[in-house]
MARMARSE-930632 format. One record per residue (C-alpha): residue number from 0; residue in one letter; x, y, z. Coordinates in steps of 0.5 Angstrom, whole numbers. Each point is the difference from the previous one (the first is absolute). Layout:
N
+-----+------+-------+-------+-------+
| seq | type |    px |    py |    pz |
+-----+------+-------+-------+-------+
| NUM |    a |     X |     Y |     Z |
...
+-----+------+-------+-------+-------+
***
This chain:
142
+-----+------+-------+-------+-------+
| seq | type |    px |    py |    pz |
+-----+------+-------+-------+-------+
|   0 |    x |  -180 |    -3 |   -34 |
|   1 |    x |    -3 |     6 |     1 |
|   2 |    x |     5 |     0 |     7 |
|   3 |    x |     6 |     1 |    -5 |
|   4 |    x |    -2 |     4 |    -5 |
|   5 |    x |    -1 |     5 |     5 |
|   6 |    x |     7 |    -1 |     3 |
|   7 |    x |     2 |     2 |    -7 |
|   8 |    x |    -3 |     5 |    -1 |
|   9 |    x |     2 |     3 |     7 |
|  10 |    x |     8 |    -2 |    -2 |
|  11 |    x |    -1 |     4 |    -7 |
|  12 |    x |    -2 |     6 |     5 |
|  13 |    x |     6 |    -1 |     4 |
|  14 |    x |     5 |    -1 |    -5 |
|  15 |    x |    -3 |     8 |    -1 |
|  16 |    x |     2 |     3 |     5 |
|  17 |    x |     7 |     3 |     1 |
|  18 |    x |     5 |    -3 |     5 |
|  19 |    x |     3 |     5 |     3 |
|  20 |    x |     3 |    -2 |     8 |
|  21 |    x |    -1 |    -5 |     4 |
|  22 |    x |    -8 |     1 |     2 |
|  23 |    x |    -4 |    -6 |    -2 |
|  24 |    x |    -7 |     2 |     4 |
|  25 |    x |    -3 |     0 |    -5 |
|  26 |    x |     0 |    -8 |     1 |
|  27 |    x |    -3 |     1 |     7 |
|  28 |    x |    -4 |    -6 |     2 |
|  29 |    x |     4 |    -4 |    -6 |
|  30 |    x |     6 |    -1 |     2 |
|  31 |    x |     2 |    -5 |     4 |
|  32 |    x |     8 |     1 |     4 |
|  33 |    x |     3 |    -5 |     4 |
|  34 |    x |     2 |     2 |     7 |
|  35 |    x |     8 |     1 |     2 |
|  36 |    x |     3 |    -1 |     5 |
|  37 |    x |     2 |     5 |     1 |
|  38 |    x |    -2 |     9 |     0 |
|  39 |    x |     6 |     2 |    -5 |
|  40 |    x |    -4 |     8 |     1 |
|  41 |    x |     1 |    -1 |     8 |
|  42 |    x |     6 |    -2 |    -1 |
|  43 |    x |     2 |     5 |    -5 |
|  44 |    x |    -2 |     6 |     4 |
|  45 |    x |     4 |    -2 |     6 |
|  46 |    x |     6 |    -1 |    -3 |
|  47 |    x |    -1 |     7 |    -4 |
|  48 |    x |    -2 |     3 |     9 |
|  49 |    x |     8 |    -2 |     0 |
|  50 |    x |     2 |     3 |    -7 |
|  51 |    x |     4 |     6 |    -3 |
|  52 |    x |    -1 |    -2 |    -6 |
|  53 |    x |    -5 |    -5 |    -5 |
|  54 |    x |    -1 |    -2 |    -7 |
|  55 |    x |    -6 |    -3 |    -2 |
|  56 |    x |     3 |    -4 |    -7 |
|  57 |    x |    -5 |     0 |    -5 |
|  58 |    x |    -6 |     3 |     5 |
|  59 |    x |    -6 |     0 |    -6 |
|  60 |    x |    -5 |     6 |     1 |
|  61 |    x |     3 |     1 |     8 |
|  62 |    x |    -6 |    -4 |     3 |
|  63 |    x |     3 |    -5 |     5 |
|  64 |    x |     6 |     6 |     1 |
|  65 |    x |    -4 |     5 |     1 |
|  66 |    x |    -4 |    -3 |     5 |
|  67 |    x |     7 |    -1 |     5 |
|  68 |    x |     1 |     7 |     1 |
|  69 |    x |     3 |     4 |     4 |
|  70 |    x |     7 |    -1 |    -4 |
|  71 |    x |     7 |     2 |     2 |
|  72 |    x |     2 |     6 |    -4 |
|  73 |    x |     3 |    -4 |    -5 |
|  74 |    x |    -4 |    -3 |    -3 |
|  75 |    x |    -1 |    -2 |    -7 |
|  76 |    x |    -4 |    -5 |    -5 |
|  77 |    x |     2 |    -3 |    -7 |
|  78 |    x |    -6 |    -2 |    -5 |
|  79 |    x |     2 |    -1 |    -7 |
|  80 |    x |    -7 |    -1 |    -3 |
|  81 |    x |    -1 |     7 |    -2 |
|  82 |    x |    -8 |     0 |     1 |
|  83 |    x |     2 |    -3 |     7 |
|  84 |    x |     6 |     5 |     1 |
|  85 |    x |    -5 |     6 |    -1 |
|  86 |    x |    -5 |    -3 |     5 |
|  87 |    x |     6 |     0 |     5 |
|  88 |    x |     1 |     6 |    -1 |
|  89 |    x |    -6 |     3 |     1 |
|  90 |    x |    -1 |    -5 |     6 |
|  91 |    x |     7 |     0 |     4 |
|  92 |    x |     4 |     7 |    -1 |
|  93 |    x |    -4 |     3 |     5 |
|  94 |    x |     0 |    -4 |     5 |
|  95 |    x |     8 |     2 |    -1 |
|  96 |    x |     2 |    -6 |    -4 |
|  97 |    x |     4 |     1 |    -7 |
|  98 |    x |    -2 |    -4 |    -6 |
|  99 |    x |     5 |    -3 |    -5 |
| 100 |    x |    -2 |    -3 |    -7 |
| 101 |    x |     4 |    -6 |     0 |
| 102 |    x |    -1 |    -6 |    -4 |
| 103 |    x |     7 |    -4 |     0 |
| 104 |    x |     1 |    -2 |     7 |
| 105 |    x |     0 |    -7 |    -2 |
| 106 |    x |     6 |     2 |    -5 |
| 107 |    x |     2 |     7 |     1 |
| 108 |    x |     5 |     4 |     5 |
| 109 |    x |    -7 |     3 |     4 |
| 110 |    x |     2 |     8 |     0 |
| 111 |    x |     2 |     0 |     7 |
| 112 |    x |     6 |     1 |     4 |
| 113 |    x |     4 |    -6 |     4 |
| 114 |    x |    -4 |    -2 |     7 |
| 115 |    x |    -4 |     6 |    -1 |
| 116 |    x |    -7 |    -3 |     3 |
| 117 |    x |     1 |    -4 |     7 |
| 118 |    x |    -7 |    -3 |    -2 |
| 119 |    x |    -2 |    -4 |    -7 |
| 120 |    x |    -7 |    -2 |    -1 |
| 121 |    x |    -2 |    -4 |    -5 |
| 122 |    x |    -7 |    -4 |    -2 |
| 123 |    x |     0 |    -2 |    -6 |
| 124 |    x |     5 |     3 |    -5 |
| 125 |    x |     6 |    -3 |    -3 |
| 126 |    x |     6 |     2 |     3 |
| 127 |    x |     8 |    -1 |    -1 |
| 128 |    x |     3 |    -3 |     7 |
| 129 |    x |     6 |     4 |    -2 |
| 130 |    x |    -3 |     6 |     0 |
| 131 |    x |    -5 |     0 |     6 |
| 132 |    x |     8 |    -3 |     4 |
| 133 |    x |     2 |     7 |    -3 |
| 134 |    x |    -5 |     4 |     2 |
| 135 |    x |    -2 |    -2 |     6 |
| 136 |    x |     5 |     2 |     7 |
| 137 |    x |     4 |    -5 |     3 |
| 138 |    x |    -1 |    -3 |     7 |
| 139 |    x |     5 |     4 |     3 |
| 140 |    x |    -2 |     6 |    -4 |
| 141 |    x |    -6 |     2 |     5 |
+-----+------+-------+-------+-------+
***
């Protein structure tokens, strides 16, 4: 019984604790994580060597992001979650990248120009398939 009412007592201090980006260190030792099958930041990174331009939807504080640089000069990251999109800010703009506060991208027209980005990054934000078709160049555009 002791065990639980210490597990709830660690929960309610926790749940204090602000959340802003995407870095859970504080559950270093506690947090156990299934291995993929594959290195989505390796793959990432190789494909922004051969890009001109990227956009990394829905980045959080930057934290995955940032760590893929050197980037190609255009180079931009949404984030709608305002205490995350400051975090960005801060964390990407110098590394040369611009971050946009943008919320709707399951359901809105993103605020990008048609096939403006050769390559689209996304690791878990909603998105609308329409508007990452509009966005992003087509093949024969390289």
């Amino acid at each position: 019984m002791n065990n639980i009412k210490k597990l709830i007592e660690q929960w309610k201090k926790e749940e204090k604790i602000p959340f802003y980006g995407w870095d859970f260190s504080y559950l270093k030792g506690r947090l156990k994580e299934e291995k993929l099958p594959w290195d989505y930041e390796a793959i990432s990174k190789k494909l922004i060597k051969k890009s001109k331009s990227v956009i990394d939807m829905g980045t959080g504080g930057g934290e995955i992001f940032s760590t893929l640089s050197p980037f190609p000069s255009h180079a931009v990251a949404t984030e709608g979650y305002k205490p995350n999109y400051y975090i960005a800010k801060k964390r990407l703009e110098p590394l040369g990248v611009k971050v946009v506060d943008f919320e709707d991208s399951d359901v809105g027209k993103m605020p990008f120009e048609n096939e403006e980005f050769d390559l689209v990054l996304n690791r878990h934000d909603a998105f609308n398939s329409k508007e990452v078709y509009r966005i992003l160049k087509k093949m024969e555009s390289f």
